[in-house]
C-alpha positions in Angstrom: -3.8 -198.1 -107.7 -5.2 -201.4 -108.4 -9.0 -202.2 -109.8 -9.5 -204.1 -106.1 -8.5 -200.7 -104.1 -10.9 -198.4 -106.5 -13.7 -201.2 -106.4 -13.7 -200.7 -102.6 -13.9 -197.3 -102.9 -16.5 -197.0 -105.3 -18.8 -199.9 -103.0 -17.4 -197.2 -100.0 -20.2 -194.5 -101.6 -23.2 -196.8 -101.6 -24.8 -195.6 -104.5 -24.3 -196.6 -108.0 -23.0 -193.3 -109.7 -19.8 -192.1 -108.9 -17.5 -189.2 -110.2 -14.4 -189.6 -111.3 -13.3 -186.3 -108.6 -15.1 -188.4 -105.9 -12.6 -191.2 -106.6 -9.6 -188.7 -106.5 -10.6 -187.6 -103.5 -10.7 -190.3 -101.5 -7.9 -192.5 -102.7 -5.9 -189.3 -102.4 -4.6 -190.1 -106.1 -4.7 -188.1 -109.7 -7.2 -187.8 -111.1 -5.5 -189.4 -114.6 -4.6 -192.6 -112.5 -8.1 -192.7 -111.6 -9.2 -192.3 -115.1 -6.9 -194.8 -116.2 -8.2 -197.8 -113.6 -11.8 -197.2 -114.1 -11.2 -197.5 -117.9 -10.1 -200.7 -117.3 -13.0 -201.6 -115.2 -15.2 -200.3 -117.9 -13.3 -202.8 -119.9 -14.2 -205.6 -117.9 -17.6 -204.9 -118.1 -18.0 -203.4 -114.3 -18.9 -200.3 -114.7 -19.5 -197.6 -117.4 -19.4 -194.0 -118.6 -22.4 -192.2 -118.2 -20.8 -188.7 -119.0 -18.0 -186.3 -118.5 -16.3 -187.8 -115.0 -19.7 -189.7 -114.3 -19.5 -193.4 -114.1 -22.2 -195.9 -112.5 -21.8 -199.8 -111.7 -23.6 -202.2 -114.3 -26.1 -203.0 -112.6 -28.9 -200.5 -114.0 -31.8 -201.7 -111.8 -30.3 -199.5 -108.8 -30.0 -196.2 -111.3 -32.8 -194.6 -113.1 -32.5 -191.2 -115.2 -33.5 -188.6 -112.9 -30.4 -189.7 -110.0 -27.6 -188.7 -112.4 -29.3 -185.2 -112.7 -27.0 -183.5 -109.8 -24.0 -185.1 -111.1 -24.5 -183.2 -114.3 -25.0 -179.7 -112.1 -22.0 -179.7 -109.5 -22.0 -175.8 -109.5 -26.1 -175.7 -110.1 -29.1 -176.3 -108.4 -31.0 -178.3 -110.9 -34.8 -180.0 -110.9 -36.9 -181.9 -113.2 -39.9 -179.8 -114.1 -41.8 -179.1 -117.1 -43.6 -182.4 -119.3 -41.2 -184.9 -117.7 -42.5 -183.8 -114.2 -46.0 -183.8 -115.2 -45.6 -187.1 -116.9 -44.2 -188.6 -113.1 -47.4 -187.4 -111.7 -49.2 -188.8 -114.3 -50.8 -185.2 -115.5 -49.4 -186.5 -119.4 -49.1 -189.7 -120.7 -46.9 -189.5 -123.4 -43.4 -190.6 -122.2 -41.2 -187.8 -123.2 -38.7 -188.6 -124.9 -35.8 -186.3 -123.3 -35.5 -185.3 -119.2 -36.8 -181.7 -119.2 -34.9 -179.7 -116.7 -35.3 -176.2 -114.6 -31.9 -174.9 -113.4 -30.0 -171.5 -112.9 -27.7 -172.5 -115.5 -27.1 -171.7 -119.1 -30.1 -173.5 -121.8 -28.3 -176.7 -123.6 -29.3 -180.1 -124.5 -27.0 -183.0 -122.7 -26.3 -186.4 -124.3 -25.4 -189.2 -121.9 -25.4 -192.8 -122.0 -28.9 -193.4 -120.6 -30.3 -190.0 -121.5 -31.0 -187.2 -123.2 -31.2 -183.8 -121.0 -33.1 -180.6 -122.0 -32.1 -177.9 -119.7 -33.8 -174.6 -119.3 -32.8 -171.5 -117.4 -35.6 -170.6 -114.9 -34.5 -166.8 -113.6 -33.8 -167.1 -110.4 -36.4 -165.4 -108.9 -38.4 -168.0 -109.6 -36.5 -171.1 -109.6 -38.7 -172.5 -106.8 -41.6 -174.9 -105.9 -39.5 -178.2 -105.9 -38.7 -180.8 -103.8 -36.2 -184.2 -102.6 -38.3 -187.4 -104.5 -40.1 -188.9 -101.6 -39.2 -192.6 -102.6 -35.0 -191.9 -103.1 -34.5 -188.6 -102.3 -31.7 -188.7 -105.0 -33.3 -185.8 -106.8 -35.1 -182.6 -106.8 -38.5 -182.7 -108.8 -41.0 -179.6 -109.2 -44.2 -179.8 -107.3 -47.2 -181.0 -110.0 -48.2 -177.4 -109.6 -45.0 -175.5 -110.9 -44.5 -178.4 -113.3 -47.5 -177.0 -115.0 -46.6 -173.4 -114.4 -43.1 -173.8 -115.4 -44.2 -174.9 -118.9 -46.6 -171.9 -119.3 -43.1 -169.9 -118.2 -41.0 -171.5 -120.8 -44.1 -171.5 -123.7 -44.0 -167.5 -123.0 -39.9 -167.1 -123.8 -39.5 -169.9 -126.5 -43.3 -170.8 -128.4 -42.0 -173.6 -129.6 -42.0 -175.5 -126.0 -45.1 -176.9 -125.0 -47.7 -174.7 -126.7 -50.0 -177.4 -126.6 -50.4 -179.9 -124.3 -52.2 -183.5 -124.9 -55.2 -184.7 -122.7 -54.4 -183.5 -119.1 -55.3 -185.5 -116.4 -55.2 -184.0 -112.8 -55.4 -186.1 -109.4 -57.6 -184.5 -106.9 -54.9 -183.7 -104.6 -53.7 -180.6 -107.7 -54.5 -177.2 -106.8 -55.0 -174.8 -109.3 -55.2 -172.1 -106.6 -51.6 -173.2 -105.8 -50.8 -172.6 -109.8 -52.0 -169.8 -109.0 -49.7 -168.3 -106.1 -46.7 -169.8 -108.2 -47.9 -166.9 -111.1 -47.2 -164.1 -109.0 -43.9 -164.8 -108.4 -43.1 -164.2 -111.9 -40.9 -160.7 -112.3 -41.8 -160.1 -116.0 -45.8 -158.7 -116.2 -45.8 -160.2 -119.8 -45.0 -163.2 -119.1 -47.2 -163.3 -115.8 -50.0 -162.2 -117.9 -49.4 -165.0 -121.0 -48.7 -167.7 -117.9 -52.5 -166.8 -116.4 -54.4 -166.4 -119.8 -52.6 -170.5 -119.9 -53.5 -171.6 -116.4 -57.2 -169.7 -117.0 -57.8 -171.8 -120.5 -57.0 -175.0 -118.4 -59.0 -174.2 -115.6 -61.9 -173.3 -117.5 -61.8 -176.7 -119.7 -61.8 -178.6 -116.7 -64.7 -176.5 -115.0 -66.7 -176.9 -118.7 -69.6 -179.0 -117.7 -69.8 -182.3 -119.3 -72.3 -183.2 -122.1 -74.8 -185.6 -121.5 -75.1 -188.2 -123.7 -78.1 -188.1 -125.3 -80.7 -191.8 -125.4 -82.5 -192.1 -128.3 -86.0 -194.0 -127.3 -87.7 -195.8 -130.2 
């Protein structure tokens, strides 16, 4: 297979990340002859590795770090929840500096070429509340609700994770009556009942009246 003939098949998917099984597929060849072609692409500067069998063309303005996210979950659902959905919506400002993940799969960390992945195992009762990304629908994202819920879910299992939160800034469109409803849909009591004592402390700092500033009058 020559790097014309794969090139044309990798411009034949219209997006900029690619599997090396895609490939296979429709060039009907092995995948080690794949392999070996796009290697020499990557040589020439065309394209490069992202991760196991994931490739993407050069040009990075077409790819951001959330679209490779269903490449790295063939088998599994997978959405981005916890601080890095929260930061999208602008709930957090910090940047986060890994992808934070909800999916039915097994807890692990995953280091690409672009980013760092922190997945968490929701059960799957409750791996819910998400959505396609309105402007690409390349990706599933949890509503700004379970975002915040999820966190609580994860703080209750593993204390470590998001125990405390920065400043929190919540558009008007957020429901916390829709935090709320996500709450009961969590199987372990326990956990329902650390998740609400959470969602309560939030709610009540945001209800807390504002001081006034006080004028001094000479």
């Amino acid at each position: 297979m020559t790097e014309k003939t794969i090139l044309s098949y990798i411009k034949q998917l219209r997006r900029p990340i690619f599997t090396t099984s895609e490939l296979s597929l429709l060039s009907g060849k092995s995948s080690s002859n794949v392999i070996q072609t796009l290697n020499y692409l990557q040589k020439q500067g065309l394209i490069y590795k992202i991760y196991h069998g994931i490739w993407a063309e050069t040009d990075r303005d077409r790819l951001n770090v959330f679209t490779v996210i269903p490449f790295l979950f063939p088998q599994h659902r997978a959405y981005v929840s916890f601080v890095s959905a929260l930061h999208y919506y602008g709930i957090i400002e910090q940047i986060p500096q890994v992808i934070t993940v909800a999916s039915t799969a097994h807890t692990k960390t995953i280091r690409t070429k672009i980013a760092t992945y922190s997945v968490h195992r929701i059960h799957p009762s409750f791996f819910k509340g998400f959505i396609w990304e309105k402007a690409t629908k390349s990706f599933l994202i949890a509503e700004p609700e379970k975002a915040l819920v999820d966190s609580f879910y994860l703080s209750a299992h593993k204390k470590k994770y998001f125990g405390y939160f920065p400043e929190l800034h919540f558009p008007k469109s957020f429901s916390f009556r829709k935090a709320k409803f996500w709450i009961k849909d969590i199987n372990s009591m326990k956990t329902r009942n650390y998740v609400q004592k959470r969602l309560k402390a939030i709610i009540d700092e945001q209800t807390k009246p504002k001081e006034k500033s006080k004028i001094w009058i000479p």
